[in-house]
Steps between C-alpha positions, in 0.01 A plus 500: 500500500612798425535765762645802404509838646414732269350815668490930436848619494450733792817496707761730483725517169806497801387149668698165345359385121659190394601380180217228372498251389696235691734247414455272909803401639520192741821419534572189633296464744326156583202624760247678313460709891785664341292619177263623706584890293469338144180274613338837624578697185402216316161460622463855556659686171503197246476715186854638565668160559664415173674194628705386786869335508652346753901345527624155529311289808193749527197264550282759557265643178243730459356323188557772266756476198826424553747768340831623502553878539567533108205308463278758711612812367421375135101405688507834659636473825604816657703394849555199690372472804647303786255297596643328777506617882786298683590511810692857554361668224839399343628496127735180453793490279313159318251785362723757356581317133114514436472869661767603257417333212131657542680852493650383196258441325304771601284508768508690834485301841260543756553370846317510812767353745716675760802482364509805190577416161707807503713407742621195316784684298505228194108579476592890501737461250290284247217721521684834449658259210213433330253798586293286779283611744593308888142558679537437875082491605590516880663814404239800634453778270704838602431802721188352714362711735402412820076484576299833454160335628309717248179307370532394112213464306414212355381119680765269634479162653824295658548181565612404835584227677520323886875343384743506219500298153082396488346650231519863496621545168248269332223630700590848368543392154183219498303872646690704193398233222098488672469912516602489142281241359236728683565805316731666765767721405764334717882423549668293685794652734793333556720468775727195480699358255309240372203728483728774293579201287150423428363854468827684299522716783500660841649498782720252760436635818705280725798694273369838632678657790251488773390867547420523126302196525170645522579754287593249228182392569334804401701550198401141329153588575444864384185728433256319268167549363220464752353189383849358428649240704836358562555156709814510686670233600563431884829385664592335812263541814441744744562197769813402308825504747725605212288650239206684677663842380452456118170407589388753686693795290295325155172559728582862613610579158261335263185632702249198404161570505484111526691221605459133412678293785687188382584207729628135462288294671696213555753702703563499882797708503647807302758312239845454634366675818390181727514758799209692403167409362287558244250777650156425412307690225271689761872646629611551113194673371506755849876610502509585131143680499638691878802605337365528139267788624790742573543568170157390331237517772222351288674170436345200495582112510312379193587121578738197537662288222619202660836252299302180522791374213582179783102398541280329261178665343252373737734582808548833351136556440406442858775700624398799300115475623568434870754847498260718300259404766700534805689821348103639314745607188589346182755240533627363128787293400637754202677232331186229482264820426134397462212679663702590796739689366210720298323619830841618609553676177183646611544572843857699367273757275226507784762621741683688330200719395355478857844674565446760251156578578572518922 
């Protein structure tokens, strides 16, 4: 199925664009957990996937075409995007022979990982060699400001979430895709570099200096028609031990008039955190609407998507009903969709013009 983000070209002419289409890279990697960037764009951006290579011992495959970086540029490819998030965010020197023979033979390279592209001084070289473009997406755009607090116009929702990694960016994409199909002038935001990947641009925010942060957030998200909306996506979680900060500078920043909450239900504990537990929705939905009001005081929760990826249909199904009754919002898996996910679609526009109107 093809998923592709294609929305108004509102953001700022100074946020990241990226060069489309993509040639996905996947190394040589054997655990598709560490494709989890090229599955995304993938699923999410197919029509600017020309192909995707990989090097000696990958078993890992997206189940596109398989090409060589000569072969890609002569089907269109633009860049080639690392597909693969190891462990450190690192660039190993098995990779660079592909890198530099896809500067070679002309396209740019697009990374998401910590370690910069520029920084690598044979990648430097070869692209000032052959006229290249090196496009680090965790790098922030220049000269943010810090938060001003003044009210934008146009609707906003963001994603948020009661722990890391569970479905924020699909939610926010799944919500993107449904306002569309309804007739909504929408975009989706980015804030991560998947996310960036999928959408062409935005902005990382766990690369922004932290007293910018909100600020940045402001900046992706600027003044818009009143009936336009963008979907931003969440990070982290305001009970995170580490990453609470990003989440609460995205809240401050973005000023949602609605928030979608997304929680894995099958966890006890945050991830890699087995000190502290998951909070429970109730908690979740009440921290981000009590701090959410001191920048938008008309916000409202809209309702809960819940990752129900490890259950099967039926399970799912139950789970879904029993926590829209308990909670008295819509609850939806965005993923499996279905009439569940359409009343929270609708609860999104109710609130968000209740907002407007009170």
């Amino acid at each position: 199925m093809d998923r592709r983000h294609s929305g108004t070209e509102t953001t700022r002419s100074d946020l990241l664009r990226l060069p489309r289409p993509y040639l996905l890279f996947l190394g040589d990697v054997g655990d598709p957990a560490y494709a989890k960037t090229a599955f995304g764009v993938r699923d999410w951006a197919s029509a600017h996937c020309v192909g995707e290579c990989r090097l000696e011992g990958g078993r890992v495959s997206l189940g596109l075409p398989e090409l060589s970086p000569r072969e890609a540029r002569m089907a269109g490819a633009r860049a080639l995007l690392i597909g693969v998030a190891n462990v450190g965010g690192v660039i190993p020197p098995a990779w660079m022979p592909m890198l530099l023979d896809a500067l070679a033979n002309g396209l740019d390279l697009v990374s998401g990982l910590h370690t910069r592209l520029g920084s690598i001084p044979a990648l430097r070289e070869a692209a000032e060699r052959h006229g290249r473009r090196l496009v680090d997406v965790r790098e922030p755009p220049p000269a943010i400001a810090p938060a001003n607090g003044r009210r934008r116009s146009g609707m906003r929702l963001l994603t948020v979430g009661t722990d890391c990694a569970l479905g924020k960016k699909y939610t926010a994409l799944a919500l993107t895709e449904a306002l569309r199909l309804r007739g909504v002038d929408v975009d989706f935001r980015a804030t991560g570099q998947t996310g960036i990947l999928i959408a062409g641009r935005g902005i990382a925010m766990d690369a922004v200096v932290a007293d910018f942060a909100a600020g940045a957030a402001e900046r992706l998200s600027p003044d818009a028609a009143e009936d336009h909306w963008d979907v931003i996506e969440g990070q982290g979680s305001l009970f995170h031990p580490a990453y609470a900060g990003v989440s609460l500078a995205l809240l401050h920043g973005s000023q949602p008039d609605v928030v979608v909450v997304c929680h894995d239900p099958g966890r006890s504990h945050m991830l890699g955190y087995p000190d502290y537990p998951m909070p429970s929705l109730e908690d979740a939905i009440g921290l981000n609407l009590q701090l959410g009001r001191r920048t938008r005081p008309a916000i409202r929760c809209a309702g809960v998507c819940l990752n129900t990826s490890a259950m099967d249909p039926a399970s799912a199904d139950a789970l879904i009903e029993r926590e829209g009754r308990r909670l008295g919002l819509p609850v939806a898996d965005p993923v499996r969709g279905g009439a569940c996910f359409e009343r929270l679609v609708d609860a999104c526009l109710d609130a968000g013009a209740a907002g407007r109107a009170g």
